[in-house]
MDAnalysis code that builds the backbone (N, CA, C; Angstrom):
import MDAnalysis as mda
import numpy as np

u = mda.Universe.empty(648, n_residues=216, atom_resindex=np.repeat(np.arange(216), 3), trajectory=True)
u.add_TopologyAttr("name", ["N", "CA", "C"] * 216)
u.add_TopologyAttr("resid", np.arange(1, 217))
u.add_TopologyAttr("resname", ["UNK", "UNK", "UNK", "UNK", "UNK", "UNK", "UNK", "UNK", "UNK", "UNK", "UNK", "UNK", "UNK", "UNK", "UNK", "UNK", "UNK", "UNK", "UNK", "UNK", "UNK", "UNK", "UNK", "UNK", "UNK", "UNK", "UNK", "UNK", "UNK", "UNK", "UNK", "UNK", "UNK", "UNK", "UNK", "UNK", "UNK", "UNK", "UNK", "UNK", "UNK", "UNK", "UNK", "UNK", "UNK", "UNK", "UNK", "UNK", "UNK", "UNK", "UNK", "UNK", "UNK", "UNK", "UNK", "UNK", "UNK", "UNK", "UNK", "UNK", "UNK", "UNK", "UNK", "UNK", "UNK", "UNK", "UNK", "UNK", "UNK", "UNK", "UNK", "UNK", "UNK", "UNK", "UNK", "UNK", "UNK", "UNK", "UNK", "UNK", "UNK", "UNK", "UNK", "UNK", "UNK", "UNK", "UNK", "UNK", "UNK", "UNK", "UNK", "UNK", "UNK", "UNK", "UNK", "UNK", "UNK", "UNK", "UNK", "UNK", "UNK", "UNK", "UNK", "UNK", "UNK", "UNK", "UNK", "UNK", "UNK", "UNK", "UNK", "UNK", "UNK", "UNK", "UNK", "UNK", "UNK", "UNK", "UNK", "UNK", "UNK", "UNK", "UNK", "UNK", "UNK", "UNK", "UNK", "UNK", "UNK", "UNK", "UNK", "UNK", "UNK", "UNK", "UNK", "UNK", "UNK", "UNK", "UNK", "UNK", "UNK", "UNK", "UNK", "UNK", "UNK", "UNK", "UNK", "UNK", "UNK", "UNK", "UNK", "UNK", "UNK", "UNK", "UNK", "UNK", "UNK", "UNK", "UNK", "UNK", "UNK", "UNK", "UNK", "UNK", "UNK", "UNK", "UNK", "UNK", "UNK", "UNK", "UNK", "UNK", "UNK", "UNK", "UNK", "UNK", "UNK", "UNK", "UNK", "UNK", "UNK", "UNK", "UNK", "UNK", "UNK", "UNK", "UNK", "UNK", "UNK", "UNK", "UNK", "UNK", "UNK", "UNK", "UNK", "UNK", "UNK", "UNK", "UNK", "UNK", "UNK", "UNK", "UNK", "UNK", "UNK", "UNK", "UNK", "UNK", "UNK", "UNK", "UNK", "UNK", "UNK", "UNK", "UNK", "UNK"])
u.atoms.positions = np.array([
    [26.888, 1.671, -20.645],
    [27.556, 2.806, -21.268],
    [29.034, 2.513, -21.488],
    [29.558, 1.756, -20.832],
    [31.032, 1.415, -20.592],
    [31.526, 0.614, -21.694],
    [30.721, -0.285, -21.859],
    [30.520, -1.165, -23.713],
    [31.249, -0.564, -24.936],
    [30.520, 0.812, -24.715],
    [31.221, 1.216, -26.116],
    [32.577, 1.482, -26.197],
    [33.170, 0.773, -25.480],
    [34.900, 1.389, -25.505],
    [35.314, -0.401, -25.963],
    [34.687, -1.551, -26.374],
    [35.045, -2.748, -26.719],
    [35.942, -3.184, -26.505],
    [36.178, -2.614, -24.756],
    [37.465, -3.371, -24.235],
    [37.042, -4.045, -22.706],
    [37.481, -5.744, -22.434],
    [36.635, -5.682, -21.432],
    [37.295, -5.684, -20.403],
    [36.870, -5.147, -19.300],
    [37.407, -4.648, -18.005],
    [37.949, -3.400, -17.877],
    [38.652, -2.630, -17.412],
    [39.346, -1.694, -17.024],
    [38.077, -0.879, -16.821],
    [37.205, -0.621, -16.071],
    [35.782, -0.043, -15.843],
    [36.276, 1.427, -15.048],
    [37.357, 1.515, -14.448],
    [37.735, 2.136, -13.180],
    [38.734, 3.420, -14.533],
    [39.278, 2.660, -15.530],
    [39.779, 3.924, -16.917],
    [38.571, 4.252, -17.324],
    [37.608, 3.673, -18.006],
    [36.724, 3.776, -18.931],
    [35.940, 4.913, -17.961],
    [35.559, 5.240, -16.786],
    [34.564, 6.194, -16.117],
    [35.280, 7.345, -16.216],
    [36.615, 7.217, -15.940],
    [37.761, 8.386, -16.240],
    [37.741, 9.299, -17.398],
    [37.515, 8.104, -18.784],
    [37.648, 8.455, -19.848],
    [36.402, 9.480, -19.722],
    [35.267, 8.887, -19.339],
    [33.569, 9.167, -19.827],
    [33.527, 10.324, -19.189],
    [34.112, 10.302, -17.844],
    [33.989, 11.652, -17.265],
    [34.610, 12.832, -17.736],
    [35.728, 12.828, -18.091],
    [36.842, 13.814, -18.870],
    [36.055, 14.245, -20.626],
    [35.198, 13.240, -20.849],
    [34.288, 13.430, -21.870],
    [33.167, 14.750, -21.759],
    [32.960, 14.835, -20.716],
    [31.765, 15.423, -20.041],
    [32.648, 16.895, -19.744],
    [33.821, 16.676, -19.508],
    [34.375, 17.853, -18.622],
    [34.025, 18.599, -17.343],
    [34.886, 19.507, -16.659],
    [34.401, 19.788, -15.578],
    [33.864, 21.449, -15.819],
    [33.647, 22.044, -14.777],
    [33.156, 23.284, -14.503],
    [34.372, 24.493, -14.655],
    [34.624, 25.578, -16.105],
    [35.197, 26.159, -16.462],
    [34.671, 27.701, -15.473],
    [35.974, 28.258, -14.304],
    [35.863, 29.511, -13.852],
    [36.668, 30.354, -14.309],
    [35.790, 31.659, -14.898],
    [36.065, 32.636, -15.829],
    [36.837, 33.684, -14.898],
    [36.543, 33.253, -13.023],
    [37.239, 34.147, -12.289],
    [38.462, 33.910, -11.876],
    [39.126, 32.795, -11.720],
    [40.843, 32.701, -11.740],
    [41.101, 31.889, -12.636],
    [40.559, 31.880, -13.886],
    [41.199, 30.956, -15.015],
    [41.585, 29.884, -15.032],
    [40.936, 28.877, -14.047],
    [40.754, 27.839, -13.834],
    [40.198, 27.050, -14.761],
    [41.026, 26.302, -15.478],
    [40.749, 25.284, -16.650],
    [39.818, 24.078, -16.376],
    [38.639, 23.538, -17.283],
    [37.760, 22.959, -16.794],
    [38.011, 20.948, -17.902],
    [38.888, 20.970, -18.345],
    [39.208, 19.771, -19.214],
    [40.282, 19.056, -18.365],
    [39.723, 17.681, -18.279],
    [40.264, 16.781, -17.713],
    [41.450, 15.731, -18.260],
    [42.423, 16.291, -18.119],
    [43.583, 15.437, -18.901],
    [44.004, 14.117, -18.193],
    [43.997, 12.833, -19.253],
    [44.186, 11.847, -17.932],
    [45.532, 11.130, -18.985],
    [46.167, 10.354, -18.496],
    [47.391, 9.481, -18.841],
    [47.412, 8.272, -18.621],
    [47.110, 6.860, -19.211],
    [47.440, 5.931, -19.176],
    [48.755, 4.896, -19.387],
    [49.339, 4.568, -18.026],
    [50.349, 3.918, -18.264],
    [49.729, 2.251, -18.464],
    [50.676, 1.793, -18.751],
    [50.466, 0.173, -18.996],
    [51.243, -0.742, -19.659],
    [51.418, -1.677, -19.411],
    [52.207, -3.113, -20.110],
    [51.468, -3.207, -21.668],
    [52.024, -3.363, -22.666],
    [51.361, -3.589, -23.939],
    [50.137, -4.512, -23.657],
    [49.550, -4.561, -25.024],
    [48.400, -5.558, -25.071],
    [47.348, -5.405, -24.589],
    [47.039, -4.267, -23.728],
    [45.949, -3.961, -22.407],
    [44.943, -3.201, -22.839],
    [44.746, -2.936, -24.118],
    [44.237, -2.245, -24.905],
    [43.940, -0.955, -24.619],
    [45.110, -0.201, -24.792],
    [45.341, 1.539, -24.653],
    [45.017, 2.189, -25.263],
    [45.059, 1.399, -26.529],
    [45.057, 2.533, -27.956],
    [43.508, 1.898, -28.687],
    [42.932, 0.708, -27.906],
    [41.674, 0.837, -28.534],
    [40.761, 2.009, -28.004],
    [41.518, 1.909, -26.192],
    [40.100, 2.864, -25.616],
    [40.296, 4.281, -26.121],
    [41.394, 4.772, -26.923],
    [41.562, 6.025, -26.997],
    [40.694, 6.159, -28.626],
    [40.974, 4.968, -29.039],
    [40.207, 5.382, -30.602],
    [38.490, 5.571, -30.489],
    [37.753, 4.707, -28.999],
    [37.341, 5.221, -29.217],
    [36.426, 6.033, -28.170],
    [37.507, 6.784, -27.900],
    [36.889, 7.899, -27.355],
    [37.004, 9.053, -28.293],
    [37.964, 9.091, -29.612],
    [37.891, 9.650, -30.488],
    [36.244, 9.222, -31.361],
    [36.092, 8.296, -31.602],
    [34.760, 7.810, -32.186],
    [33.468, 8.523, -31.332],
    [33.576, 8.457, -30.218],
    [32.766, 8.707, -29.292],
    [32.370, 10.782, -29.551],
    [33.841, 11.512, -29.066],
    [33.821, 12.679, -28.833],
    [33.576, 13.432, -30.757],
    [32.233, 14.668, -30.593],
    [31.943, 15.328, -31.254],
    [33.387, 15.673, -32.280],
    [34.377, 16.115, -31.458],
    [35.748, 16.657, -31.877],
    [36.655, 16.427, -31.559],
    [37.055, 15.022, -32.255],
    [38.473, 14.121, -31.571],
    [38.970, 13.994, -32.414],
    [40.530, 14.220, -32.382],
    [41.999, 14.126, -33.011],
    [42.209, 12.824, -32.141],
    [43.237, 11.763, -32.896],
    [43.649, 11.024, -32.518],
    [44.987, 10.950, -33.947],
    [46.183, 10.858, -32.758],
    [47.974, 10.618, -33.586],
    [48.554, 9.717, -32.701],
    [49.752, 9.574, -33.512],
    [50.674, 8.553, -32.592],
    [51.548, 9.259, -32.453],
    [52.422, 9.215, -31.131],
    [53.403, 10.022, -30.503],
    [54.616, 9.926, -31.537],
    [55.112, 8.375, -32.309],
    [56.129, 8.411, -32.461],
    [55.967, 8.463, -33.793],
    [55.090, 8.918, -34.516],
    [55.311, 9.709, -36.181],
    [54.584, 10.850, -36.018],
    [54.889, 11.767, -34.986],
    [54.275, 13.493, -34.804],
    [55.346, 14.326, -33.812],
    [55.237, 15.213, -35.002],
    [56.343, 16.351, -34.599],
    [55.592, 17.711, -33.757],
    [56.265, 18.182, -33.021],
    [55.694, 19.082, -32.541],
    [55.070, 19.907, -32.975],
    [55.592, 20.472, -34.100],
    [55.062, 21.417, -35.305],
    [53.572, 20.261, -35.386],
    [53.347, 19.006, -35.500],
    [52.092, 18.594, -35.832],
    [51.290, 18.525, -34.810],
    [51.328, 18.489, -33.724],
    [50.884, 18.757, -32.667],
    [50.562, 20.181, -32.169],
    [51.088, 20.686, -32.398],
    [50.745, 22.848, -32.269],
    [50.560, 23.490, -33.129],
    [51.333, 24.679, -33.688],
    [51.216, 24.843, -35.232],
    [52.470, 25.271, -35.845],
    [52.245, 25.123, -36.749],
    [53.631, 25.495, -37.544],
    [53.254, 26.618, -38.848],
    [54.702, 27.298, -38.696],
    [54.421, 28.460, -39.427],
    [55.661, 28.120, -40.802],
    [54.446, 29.070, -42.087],
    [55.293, 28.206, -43.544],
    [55.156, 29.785, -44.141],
    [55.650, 29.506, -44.919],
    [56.110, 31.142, -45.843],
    [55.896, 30.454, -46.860],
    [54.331, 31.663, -47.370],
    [53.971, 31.451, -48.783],
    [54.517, 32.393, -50.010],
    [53.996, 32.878, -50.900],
    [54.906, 33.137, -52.004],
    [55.029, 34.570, -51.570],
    [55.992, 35.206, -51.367],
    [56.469, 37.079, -51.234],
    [56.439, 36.666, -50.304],
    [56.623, 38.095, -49.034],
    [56.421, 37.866, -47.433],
    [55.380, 37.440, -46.864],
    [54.191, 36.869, -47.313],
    [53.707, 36.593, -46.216],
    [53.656, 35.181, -45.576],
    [53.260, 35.082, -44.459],
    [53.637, 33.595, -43.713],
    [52.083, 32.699, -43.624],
    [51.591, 32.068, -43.302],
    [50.772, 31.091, -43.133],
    [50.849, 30.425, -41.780],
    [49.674, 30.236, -40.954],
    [49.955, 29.374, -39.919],
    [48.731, 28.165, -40.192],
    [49.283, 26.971, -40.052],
    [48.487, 25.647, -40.329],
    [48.408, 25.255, -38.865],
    [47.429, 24.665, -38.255],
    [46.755, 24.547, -36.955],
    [47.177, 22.830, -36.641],
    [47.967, 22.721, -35.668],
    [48.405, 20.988, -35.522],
    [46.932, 20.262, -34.935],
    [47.099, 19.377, -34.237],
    [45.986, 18.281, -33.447],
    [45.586, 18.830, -32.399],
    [46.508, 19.621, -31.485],
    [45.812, 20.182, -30.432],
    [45.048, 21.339, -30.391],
    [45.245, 22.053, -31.766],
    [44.536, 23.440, -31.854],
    [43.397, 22.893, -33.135],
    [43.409, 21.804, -33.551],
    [42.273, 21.076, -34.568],
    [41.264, 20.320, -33.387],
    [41.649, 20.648, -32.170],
    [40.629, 19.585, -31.601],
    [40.482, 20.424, -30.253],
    [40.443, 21.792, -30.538],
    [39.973, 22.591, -29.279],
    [38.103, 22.733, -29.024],
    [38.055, 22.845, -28.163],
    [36.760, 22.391, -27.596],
    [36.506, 20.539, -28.125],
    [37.410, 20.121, -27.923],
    [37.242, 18.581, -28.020],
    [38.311, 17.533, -26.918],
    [38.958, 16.627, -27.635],
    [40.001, 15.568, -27.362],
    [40.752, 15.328, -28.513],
    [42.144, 15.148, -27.783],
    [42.793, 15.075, -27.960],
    [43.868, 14.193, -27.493],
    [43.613, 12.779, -28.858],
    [44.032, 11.260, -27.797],
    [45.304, 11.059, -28.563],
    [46.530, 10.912, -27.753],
    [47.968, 10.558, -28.062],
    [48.843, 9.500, -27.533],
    [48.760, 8.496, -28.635],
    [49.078, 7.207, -28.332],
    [50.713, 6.875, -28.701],
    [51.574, 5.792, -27.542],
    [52.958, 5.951, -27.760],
    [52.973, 7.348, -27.405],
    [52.791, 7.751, -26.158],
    [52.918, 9.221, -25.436],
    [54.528, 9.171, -24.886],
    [55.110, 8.085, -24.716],
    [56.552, 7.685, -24.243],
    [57.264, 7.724, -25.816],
    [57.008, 8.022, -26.610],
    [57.875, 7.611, -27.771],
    [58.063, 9.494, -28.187],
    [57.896, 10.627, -27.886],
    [57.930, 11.787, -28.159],
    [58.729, 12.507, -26.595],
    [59.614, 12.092, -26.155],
    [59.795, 12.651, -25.264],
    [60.283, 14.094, -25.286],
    [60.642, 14.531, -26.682],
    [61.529, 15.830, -26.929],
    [60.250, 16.620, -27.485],
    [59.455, 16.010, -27.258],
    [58.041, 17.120, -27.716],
    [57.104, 17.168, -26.604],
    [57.590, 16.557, -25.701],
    [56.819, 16.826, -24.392],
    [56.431, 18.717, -23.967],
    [57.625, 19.795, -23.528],
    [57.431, 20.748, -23.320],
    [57.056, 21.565, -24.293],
    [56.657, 21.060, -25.562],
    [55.590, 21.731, -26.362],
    [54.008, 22.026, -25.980],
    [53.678, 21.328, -25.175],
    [52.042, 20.853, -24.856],
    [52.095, 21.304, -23.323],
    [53.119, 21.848, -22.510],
    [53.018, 22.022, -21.216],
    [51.946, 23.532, -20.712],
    [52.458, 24.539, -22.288],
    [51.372, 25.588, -22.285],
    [49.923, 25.422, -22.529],
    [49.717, 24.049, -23.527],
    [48.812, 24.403, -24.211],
    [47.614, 23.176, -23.142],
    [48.581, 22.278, -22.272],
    [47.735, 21.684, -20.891],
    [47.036, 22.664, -19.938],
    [47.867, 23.364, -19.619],
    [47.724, 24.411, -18.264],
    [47.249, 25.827, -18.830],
    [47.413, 26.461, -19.729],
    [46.472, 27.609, -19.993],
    [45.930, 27.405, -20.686],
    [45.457, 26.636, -21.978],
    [44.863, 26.344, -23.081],
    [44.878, 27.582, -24.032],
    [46.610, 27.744, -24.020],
    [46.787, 28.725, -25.177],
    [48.257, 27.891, -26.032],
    [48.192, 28.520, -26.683],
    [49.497, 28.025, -27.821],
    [50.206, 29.298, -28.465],
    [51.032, 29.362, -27.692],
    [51.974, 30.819, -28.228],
    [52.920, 30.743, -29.152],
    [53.036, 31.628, -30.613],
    [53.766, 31.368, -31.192],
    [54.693, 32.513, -31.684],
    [55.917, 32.646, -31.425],
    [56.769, 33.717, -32.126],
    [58.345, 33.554, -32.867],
    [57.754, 33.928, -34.210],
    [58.528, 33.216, -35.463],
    [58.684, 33.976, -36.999],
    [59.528, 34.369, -37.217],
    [59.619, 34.835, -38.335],
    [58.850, 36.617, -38.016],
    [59.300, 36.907, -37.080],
    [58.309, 38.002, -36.818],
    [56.771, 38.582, -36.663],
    [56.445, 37.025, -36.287],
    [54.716, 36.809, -36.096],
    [54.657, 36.629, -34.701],
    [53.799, 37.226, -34.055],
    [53.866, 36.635, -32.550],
    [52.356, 36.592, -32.170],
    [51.824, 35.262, -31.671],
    [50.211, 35.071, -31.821],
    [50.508, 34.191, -30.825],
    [49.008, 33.940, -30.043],
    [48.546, 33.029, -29.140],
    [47.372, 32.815, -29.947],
    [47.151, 30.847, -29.888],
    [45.735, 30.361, -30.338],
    [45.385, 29.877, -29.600],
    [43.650, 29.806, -29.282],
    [43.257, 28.880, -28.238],
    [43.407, 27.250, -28.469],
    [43.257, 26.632, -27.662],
    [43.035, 25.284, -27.511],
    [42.337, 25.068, -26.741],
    [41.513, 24.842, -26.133],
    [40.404, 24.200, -25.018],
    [40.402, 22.775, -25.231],
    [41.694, 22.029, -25.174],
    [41.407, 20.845, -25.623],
    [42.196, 19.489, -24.604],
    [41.081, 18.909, -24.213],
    [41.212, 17.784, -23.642],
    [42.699, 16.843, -24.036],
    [43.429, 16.312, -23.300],
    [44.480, 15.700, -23.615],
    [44.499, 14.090, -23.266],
    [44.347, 13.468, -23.737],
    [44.448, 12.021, -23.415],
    [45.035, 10.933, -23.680],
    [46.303, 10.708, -23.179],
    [47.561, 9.999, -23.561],
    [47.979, 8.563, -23.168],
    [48.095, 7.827, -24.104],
    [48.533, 6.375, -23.571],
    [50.140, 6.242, -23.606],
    [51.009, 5.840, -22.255],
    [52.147, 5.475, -22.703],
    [52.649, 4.034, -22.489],
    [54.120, 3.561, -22.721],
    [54.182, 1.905, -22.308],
    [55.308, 2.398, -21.606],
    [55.784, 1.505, -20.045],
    [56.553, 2.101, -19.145],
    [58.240, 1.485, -20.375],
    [59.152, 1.886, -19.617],
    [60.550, 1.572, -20.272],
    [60.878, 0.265, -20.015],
    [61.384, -0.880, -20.907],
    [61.541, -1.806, -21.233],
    [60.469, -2.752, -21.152],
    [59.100, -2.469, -21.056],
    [58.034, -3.130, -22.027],
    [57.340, -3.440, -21.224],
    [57.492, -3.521, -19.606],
    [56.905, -3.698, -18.406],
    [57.286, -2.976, -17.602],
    [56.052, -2.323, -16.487],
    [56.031, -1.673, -15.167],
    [56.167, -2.257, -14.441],
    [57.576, -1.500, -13.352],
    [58.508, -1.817, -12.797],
    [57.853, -1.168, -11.038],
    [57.239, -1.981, -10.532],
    [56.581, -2.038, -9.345],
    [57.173, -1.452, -8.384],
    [58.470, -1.836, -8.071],
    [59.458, -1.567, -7.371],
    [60.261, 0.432, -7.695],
    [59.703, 0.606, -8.571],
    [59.858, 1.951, -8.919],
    [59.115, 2.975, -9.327],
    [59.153, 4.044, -9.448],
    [58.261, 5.357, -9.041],
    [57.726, 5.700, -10.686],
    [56.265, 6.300, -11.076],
    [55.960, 6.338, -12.272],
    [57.050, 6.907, -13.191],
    [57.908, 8.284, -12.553],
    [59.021, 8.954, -13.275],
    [59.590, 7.768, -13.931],
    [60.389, 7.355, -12.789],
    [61.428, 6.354, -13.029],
    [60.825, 4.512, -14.302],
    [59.691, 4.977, -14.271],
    [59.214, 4.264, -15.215],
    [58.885, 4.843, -16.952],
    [58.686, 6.160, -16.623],
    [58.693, 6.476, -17.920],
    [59.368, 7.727, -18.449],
    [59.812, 8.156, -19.566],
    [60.539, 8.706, -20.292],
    [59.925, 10.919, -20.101],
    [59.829, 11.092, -19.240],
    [59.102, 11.914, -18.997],
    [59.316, 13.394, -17.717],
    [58.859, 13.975, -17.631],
    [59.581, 15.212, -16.569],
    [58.304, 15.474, -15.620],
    [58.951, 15.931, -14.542],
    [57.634, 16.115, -13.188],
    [57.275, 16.732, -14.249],
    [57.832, 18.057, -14.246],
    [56.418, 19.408, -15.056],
    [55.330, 18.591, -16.032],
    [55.836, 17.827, -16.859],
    [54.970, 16.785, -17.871],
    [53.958, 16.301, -17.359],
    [54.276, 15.384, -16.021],
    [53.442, 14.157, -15.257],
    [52.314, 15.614, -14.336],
    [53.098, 16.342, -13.861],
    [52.328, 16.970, -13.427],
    [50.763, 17.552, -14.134],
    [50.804, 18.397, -15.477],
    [49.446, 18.539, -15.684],
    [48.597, 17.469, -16.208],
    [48.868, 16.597, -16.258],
    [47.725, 15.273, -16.135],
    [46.991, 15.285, -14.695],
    [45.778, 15.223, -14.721],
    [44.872, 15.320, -13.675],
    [44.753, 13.793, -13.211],
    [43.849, 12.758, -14.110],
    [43.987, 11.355, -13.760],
    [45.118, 10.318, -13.950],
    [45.892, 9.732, -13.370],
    [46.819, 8.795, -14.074],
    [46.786, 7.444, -13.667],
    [46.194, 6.705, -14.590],
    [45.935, 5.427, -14.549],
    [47.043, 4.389, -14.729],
    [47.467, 3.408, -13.792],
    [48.319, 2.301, -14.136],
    [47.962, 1.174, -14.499],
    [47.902, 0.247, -15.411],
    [47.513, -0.563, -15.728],
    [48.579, -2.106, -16.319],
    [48.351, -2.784, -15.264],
    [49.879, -3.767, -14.877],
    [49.286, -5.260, -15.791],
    [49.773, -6.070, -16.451],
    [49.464, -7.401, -17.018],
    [49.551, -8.361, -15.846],
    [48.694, -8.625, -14.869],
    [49.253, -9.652, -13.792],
    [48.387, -10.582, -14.155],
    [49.390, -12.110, -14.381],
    [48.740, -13.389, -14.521],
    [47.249, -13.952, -13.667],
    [46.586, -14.366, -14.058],
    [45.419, -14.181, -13.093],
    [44.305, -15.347, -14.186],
    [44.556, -16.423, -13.610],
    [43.505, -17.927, -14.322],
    [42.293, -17.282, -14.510],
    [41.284, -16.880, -13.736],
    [40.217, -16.139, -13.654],
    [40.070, -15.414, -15.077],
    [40.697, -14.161, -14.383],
    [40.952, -13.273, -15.206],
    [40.932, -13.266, -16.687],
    [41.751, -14.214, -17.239],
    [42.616, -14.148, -18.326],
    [41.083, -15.368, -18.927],
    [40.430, -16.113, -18.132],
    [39.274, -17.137, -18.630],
    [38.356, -16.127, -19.264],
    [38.287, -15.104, -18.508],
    [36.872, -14.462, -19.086],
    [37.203, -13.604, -19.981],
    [38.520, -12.853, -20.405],
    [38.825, -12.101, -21.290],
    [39.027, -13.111, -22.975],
    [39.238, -14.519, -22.316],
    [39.225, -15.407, -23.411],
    [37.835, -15.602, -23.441],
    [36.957, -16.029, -22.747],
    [35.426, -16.142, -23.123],
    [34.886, -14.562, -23.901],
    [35.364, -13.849, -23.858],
    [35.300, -12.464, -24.233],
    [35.264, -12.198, -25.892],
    [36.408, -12.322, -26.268],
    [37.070, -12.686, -27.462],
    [36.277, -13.409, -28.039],
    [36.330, -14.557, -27.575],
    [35.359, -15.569, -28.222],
    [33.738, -15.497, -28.354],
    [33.546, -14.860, -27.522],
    [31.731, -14.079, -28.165],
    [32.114, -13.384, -28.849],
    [33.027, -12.228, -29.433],
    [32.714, -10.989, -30.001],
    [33.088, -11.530, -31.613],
    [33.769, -12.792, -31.460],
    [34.390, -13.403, -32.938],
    [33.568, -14.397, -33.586],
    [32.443, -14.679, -32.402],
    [31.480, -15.912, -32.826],
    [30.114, -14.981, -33.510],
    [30.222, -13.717, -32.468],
    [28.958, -13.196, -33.123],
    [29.131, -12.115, -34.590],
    [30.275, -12.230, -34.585],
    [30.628, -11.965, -36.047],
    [30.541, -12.127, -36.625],
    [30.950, -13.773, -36.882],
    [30.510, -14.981, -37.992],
    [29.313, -15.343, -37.828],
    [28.089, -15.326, -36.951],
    [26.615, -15.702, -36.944],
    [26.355, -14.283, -37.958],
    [26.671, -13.155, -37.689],
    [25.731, -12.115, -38.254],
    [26.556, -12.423, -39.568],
    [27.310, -12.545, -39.864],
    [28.029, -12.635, -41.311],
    [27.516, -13.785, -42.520],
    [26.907, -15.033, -41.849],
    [25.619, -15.981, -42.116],
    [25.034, -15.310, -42.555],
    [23.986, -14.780, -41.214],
    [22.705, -14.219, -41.450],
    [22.671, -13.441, -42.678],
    [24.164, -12.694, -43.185],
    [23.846, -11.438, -43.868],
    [23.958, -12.156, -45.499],
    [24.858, -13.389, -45.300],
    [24.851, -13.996, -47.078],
    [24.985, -15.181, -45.880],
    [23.697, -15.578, -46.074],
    [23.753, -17.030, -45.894],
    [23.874, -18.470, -46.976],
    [23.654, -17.963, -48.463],
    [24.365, -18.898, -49.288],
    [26.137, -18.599, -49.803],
    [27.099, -17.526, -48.365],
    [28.318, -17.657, -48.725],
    [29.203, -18.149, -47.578],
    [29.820, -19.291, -47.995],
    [31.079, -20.291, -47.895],
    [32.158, -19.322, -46.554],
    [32.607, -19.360, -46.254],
    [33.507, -19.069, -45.027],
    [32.939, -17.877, -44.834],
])
């Protein structure tokens, strides 16, 4: 089951992911939220933003953006004034992907849009009052964020804050938070190269098979 995320290793994210897929048990008696928000930190290259695409591929109702070309307004909603008085509200990623996921990659590159999403983590509402409109929309929506720590590597010797661009209240409604460090490792790094190299060989066999009288 773990396969379909075509990244190999990190088995210990990928159950995280699968589980937060599934969600937990929603109580209607203290409003206890049942969506599992998890956060991936990590050194580039570790493939963050494949597992999030596809858990978008995966989930019935997945939004997937990048932190650092989305504005808050695209992320919640934003309100536009159509022709005479009346206003319009257009629904961002997190209220387009309620009862779903909602995967946000370069989660460190939006830091001034962080306390936009702090309501819409913890109550799964989105309140808006503007132009003399004042509305709450639901969101029931899963949050699942990849970030890269500050200056391009995680800094061992220091605390997740102090690694990334971010506020307790922020770090706080994330439920799982995964670290994920690049450590040199012969082993390691053999089988992720034997890895590669099946998934690029069996590419080119089926690409034969499929025109086998064509040239490269």
């Amino acid at each position: 089951v773990l396969g379909v995320f075509g990244v190999c290793g990190h088995e210990m994210v990928k159950a995280g992911m699968l589980l937060s897929l599934f969600g937990g048990s929603n109580c209607t008696l203290n409003q206890t939220r049942g969506d599992i928000h998890i956060l991936v930190i990590g050194d580039p290259g570790l493939g963050k933003s494949q597992m999030l695409h596809s858990v978008c591929n995966i989930s019935p109702r997945g939004v997937f953006v990048c932190g650092s070309t989305c504005s808050s307004a695209g992320l919640t909603v934003s309100l536009t004034r159509e022709k005479g008085i009346d206003f319009s509200l257009e629904a961002g990623a997190v209220v387009l992907a309620d009862q779903g996921v909602c995967c946000i990659d370069e989660f460190d590159k939006m830091t001034q849009d962080h306390n936009t999403l702090l309501e819409a983590m913890e109550q799964q509402t989105i309140s808006i009052a503007k132009g003399g409109v004042i509305c709450s929309l639901p969101c029931r929506t899963t949050i699942m964020a990849a970030a890269n720590p500050i200056g391009g590597h995680y800094a061992r010797d220091k605390s997740v804050l102090d690694n990334l661009k971010m506020s307790q209240a922020m770090l706080s409604r994330f439920d799982l938070i995964f670290l994920l460090i690049d450590t040199p490792n012969e082993l390691t790094d053999r089988h992720l190269t034997e890895h590669v190299l099946n998934i690029h060989t069996n590419k080119v066999k089926q690409t034969h098979q499929t025109h086998p009288n064509k040239i490269g």
